[in-house]
C-alpha positions as a Markdown table, in Angstrom:
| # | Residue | x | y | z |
|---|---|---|---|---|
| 1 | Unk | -42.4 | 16.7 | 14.2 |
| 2 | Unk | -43.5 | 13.1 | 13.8 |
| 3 | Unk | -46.1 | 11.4 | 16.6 |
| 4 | Unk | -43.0 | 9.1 | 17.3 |
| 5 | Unk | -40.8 | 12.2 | 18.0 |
| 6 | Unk | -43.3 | 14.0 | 20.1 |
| 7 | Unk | -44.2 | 10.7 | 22.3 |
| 8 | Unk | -40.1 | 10.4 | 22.9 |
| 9 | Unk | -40.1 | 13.7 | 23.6 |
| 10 | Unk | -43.2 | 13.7 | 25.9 |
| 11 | Unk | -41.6 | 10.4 | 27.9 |
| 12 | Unk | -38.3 | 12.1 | 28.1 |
| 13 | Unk | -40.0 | 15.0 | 30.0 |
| 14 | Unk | -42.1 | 12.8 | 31.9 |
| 15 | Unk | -38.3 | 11.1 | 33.4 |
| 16 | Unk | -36.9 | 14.1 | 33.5 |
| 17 | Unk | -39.6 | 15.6 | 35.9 |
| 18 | Unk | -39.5 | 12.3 | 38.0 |
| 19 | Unk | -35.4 | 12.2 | 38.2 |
| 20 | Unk | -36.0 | 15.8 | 39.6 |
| 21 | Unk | -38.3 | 14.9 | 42.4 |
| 22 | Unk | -36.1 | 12.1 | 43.4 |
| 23 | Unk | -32.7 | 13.7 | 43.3 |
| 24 | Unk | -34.2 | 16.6 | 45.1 |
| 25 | Unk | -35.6 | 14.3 | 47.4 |
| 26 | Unk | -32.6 | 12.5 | 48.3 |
| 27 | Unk | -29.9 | 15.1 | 48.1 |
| 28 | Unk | -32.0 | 17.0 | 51.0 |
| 29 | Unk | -32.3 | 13.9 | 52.9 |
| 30 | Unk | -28.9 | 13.5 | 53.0 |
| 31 | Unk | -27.8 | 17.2 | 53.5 |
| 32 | Unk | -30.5 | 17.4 | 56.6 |
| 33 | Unk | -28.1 | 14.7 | 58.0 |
| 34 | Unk | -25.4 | 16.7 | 57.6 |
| 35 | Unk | -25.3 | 18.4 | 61.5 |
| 36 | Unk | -24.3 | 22.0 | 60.0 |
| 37 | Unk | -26.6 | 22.3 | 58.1 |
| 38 | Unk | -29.3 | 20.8 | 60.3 |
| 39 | Unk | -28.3 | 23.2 | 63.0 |
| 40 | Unk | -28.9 | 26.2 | 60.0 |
| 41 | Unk | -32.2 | 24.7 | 59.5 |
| 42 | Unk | -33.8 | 24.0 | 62.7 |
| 43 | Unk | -32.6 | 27.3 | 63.9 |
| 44 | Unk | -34.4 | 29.5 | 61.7 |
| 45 | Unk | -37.7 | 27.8 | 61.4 |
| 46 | Unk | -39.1 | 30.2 | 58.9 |
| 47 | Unk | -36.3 | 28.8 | 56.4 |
| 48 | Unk | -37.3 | 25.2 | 57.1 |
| 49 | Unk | -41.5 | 26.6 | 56.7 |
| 50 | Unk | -41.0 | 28.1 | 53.3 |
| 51 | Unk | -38.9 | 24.8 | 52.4 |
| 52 | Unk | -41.7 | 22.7 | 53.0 |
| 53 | Unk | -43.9 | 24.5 | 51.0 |
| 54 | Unk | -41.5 | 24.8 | 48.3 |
| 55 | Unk | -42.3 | 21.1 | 48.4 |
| 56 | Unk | -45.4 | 20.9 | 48.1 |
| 57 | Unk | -45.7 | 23.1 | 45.2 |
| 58 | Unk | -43.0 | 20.9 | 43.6 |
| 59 | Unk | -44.9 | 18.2 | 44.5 |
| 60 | Unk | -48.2 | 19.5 | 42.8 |
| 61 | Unk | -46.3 | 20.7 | 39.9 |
| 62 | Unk | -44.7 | 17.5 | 38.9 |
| 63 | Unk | -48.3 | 15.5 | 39.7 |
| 64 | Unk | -50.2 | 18.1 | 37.2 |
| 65 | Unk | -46.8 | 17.4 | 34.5 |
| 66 | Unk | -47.6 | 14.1 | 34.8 |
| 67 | Unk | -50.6 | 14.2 | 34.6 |
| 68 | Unk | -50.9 | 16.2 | 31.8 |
| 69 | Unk | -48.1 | 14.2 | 29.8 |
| 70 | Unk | -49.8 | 11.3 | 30.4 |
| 71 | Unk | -53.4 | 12.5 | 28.7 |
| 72 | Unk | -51.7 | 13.8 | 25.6 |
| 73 | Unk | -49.9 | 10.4 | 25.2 |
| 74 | Unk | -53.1 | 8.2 | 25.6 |
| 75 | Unk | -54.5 | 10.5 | 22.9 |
| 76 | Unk | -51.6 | 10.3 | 20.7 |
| 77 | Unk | -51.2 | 6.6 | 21.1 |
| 78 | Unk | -54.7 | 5.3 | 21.9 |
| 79 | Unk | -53.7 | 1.2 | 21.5 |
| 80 | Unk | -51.6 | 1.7 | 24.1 |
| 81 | Unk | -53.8 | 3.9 | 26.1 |
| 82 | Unk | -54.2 | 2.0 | 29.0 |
| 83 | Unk | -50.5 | 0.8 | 29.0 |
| 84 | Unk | -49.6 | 4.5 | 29.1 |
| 85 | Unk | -52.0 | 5.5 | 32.0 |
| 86 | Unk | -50.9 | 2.8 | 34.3 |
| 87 | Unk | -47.3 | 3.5 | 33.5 |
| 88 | Unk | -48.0 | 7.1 | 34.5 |
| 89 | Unk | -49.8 | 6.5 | 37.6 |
| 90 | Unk | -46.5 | 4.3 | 38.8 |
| 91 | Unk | -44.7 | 7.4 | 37.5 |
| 92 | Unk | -47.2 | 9.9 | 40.0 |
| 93 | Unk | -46.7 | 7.5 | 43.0 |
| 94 | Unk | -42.9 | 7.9 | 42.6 |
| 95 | Unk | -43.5 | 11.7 | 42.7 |
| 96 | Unk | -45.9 | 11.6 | 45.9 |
| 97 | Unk | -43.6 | 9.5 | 47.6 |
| 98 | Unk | -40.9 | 11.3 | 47.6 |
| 99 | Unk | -42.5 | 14.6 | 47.8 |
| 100 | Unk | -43.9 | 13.1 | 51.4 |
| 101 | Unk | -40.5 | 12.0 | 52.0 |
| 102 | Unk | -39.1 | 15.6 | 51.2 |
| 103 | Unk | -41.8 | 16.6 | 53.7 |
| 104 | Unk | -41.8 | 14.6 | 56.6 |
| 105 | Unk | -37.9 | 15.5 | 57.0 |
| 106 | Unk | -38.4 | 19.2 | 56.7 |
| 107 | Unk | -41.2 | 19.3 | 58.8 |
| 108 | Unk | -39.6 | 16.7 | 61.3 |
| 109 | Unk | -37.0 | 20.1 | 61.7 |
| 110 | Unk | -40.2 | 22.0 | 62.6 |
| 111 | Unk | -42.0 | 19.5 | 65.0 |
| 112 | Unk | -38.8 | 16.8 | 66.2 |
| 113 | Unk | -38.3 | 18.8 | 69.0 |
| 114 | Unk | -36.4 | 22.2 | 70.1 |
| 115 | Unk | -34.4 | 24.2 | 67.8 |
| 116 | Unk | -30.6 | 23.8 | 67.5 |
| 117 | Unk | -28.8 | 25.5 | 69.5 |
| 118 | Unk | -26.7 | 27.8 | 67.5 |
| 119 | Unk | -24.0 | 28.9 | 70.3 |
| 120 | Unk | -22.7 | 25.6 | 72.6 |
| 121 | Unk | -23.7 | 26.1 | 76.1 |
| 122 | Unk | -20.7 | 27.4 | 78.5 |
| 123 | Unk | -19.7 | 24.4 | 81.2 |
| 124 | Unk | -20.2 | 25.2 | 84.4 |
| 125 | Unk | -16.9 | 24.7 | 86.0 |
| 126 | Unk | -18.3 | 25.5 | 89.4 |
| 127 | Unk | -20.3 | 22.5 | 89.1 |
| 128 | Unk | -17.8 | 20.1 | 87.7 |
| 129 | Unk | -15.5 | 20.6 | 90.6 |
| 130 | Unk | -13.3 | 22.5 | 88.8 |
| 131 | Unk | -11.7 | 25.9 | 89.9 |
């Protein structure tokens, strides 16, 4: 494999990993907005918990990816090496932004308020005047 092929290669991992953390980041956002789902969240809290770390370990595990991608190309390409590190550092803020995003929301679930309720609450008739 040429240095040309294994830079492509190395950037097309480097997307890859960031188009993850985004498309995970977003598709949650807008499932948690779905009120079915929400109400299967925030009721079992554990679930919503173990999410969050889930994350976070995503999170770190894209950053060191990065992170590591980006070292092996400023080695591989050094008259471009501090082209390559800025571009990766844009790359890592994209990641940590929408790995806060991610948790915020889930964590939101966790400390927003009370839990769903899973069962509707029974009207009191007697109290609504009706028989």
């Amino acid at each position: 494999m040429t240095k040309e092929q294994m830079s492509s290669n190395l950037e097309l991992y480097s997307n890859a990993i960031v188009g993850f953390m985004v498309i995970q980041s977003l598709a949650f956002c807008y499932q948690f907005g779905n009120p079915e789902f929400n109400r299967i969240v925030r009721t079992h809290r554990a679930l919503l918990v173990f999410l969050s770390a889930m994350f976070a370990l995503s999170c770190v595990m894209g950053l060191f990816a990065t992170e590591f991608i980006s070292r092996r190309l400023q080695r591989m390409n050094e008259e471009y090496s501090s082209l390559v590190k800025s571009v990766y550092r844009f790359k890592q803020v994209a990641i940590g932004l929408f790995s806060v995003l991610l948790i915020v929301v889930s964590l939101s679930g966790v400390f927003g308020g009370p839990p769903a309720n899973p069962v509707a609450p029974a009207r009191n008739n007697a109290a609504c005047g009706n028989k």
